[in-house]
Structures are given as structure tokens and as C-alpha cells.
N, CA, C and O atoms as CSV, one atom per row, in Angstrom:
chain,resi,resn,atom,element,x,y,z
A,1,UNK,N,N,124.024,141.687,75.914
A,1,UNK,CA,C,124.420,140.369,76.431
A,1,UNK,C,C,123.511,139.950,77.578
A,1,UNK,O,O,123.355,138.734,77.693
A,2,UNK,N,N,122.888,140.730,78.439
A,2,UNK,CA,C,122.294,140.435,79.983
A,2,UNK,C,C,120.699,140.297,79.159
A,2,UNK,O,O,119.967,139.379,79.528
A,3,UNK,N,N,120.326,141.028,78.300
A,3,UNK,CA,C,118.918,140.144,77.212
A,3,UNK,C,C,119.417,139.395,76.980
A,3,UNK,O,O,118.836,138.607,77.727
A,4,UNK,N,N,120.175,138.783,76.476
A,4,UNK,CA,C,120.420,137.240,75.916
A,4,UNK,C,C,120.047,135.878,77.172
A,4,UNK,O,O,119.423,134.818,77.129
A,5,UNK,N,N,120.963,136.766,78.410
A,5,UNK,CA,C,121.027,135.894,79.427
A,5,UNK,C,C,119.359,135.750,80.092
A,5,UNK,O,O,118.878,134.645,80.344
A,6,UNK,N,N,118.768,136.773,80.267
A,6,UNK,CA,C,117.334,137.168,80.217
A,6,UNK,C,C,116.473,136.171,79.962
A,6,UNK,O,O,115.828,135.407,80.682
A,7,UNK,N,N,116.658,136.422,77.996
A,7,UNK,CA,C,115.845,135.471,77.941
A,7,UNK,C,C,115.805,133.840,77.525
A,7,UNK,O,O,114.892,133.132,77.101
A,8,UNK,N,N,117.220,133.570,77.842
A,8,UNK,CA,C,117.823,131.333,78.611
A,8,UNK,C,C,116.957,131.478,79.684
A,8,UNK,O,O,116.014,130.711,79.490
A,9,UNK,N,N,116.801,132.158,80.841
A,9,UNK,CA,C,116.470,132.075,81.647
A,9,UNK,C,C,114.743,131.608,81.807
A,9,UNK,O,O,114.086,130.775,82.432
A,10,UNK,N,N,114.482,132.834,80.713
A,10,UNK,CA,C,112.989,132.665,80.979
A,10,UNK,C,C,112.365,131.034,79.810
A,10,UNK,O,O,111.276,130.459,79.814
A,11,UNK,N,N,113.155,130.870,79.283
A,11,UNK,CA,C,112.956,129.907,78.130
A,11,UNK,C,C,112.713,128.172,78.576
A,11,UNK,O,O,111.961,127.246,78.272
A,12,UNK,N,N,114.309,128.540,79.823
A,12,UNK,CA,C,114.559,127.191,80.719
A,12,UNK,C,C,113.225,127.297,81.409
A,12,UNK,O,O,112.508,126.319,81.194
A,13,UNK,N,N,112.713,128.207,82.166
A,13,UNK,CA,C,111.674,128.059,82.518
A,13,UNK,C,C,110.145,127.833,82.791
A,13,UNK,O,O,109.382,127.417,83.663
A,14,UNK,N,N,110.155,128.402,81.417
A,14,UNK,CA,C,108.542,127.482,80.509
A,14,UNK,C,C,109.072,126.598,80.052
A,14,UNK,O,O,108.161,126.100,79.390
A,15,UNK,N,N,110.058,125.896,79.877
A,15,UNK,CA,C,110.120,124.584,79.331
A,15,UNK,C,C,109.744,123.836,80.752
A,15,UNK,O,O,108.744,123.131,80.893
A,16,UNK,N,N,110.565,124.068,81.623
A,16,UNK,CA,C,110.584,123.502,82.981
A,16,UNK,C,C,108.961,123.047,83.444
A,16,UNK,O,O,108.498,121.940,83.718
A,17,UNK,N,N,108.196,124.703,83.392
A,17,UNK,CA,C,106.920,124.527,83.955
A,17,UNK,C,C,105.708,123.940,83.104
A,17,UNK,O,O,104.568,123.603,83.422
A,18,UNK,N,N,106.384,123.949,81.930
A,18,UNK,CA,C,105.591,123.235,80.776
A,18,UNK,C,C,105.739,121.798,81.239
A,18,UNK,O,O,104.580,121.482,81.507
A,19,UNK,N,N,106.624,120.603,81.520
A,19,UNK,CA,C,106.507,119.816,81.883
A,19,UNK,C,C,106.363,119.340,82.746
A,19,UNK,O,O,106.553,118.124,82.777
A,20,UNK,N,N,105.998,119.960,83.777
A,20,UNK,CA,C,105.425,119.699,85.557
A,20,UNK,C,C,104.135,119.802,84.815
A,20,UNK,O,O,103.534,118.742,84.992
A,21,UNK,N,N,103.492,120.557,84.113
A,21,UNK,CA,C,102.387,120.795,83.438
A,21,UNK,C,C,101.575,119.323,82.579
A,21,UNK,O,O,100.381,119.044,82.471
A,22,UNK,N,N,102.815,118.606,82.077
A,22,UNK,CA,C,102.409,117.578,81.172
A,22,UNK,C,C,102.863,116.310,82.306
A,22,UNK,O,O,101.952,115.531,82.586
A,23,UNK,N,N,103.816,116.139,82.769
A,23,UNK,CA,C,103.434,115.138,84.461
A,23,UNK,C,C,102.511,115.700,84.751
A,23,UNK,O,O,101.783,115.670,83.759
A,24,UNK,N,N,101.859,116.435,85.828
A,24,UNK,CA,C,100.373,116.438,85.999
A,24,UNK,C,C,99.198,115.967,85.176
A,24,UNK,O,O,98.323,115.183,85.543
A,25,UNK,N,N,99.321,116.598,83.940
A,25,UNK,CA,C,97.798,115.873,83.031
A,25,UNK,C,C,97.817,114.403,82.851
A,25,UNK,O,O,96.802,113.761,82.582
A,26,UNK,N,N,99.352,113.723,83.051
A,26,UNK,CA,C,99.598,112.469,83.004
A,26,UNK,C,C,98.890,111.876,84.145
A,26,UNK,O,O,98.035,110.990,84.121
A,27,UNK,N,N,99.377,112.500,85.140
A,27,UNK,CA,C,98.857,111.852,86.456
A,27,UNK,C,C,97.271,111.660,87.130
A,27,UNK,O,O,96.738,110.852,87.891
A,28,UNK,N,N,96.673,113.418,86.068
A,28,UNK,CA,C,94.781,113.074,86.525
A,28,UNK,C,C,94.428,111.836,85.419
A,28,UNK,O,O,93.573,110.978,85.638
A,29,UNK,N,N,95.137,111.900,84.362
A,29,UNK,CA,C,94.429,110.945,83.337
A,29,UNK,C,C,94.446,109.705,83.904
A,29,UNK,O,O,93.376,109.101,83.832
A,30,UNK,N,N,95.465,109.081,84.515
A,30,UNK,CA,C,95.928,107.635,84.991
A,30,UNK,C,C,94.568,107.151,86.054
A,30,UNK,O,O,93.816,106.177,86.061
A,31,UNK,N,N,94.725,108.520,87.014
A,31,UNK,CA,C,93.972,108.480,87.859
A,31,UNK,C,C,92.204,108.552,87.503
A,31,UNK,O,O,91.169,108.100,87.993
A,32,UNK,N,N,92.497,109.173,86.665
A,32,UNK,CA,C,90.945,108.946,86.256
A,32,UNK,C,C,90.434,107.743,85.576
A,32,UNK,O,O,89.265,107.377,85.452
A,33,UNK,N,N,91.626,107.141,85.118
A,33,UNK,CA,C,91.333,106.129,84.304
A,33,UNK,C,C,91.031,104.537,85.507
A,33,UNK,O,O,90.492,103.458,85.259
A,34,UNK,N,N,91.580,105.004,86.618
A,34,UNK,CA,C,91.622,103.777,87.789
A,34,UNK,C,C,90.606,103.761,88.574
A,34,UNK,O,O,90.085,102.833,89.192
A,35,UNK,N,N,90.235,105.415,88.471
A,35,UNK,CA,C,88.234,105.624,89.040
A,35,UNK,C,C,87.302,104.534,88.028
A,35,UNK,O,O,86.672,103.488,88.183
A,36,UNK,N,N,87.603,105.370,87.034
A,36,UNK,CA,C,86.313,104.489,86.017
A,36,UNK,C,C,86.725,102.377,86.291
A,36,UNK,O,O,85.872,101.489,86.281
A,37,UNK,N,N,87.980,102.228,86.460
A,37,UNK,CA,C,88.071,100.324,86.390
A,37,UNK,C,C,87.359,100.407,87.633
A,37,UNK,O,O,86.331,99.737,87.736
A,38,UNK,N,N,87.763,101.168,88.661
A,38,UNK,CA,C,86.875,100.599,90.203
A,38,UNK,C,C,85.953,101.001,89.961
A,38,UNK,O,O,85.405,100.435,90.907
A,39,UNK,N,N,84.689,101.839,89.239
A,39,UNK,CA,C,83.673,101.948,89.248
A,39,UNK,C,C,82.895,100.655,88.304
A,39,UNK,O,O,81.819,100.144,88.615
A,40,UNK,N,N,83.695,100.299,87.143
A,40,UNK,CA,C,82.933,99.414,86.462
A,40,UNK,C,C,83.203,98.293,87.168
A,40,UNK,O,O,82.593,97.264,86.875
A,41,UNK,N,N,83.937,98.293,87.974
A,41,UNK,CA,C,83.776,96.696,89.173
A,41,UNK,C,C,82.559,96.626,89.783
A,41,UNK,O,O,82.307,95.698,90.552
């Protein structure tokens, strides 16, 4: 039973850090994408 609980735990948690993971790549892309408009200004 305490493996079971084990591994919710670890499961919730790459899901968790998986999507701080995919907000971030969101956030350099945006940002990179607002370099290149002020550069082609």
C-alpha cells in the first residue's frame, strides 16, 4: 500500500514539474518572439 502511495506522489510530481517546464518554454518563445518584432523595427 505505502508503494502505491509512493508512487501518486512521484507521478503528481512530474506532472507538476513537467508543466512549470511547458510555462517556461511558453514564456522564452513569447519572449523571443517580441526580441525579433523590436529588432525588425
Amino acid at each position: 500500500m505505502i508503494e502505491y502511495a509512493i508512487l501518486i506522489v512521484m507521478v503528481v510530481f512530474a506532472i507538476g514539474f513537467g508543466w512549470l517546464w511547458v510555462i517556461e518554454q511558453r514564456k522564452r518563445q513569447r519572449r523571443k518572439a517580441l526580441q525579433q518584432k523590436g529588432i525588425e523595427r
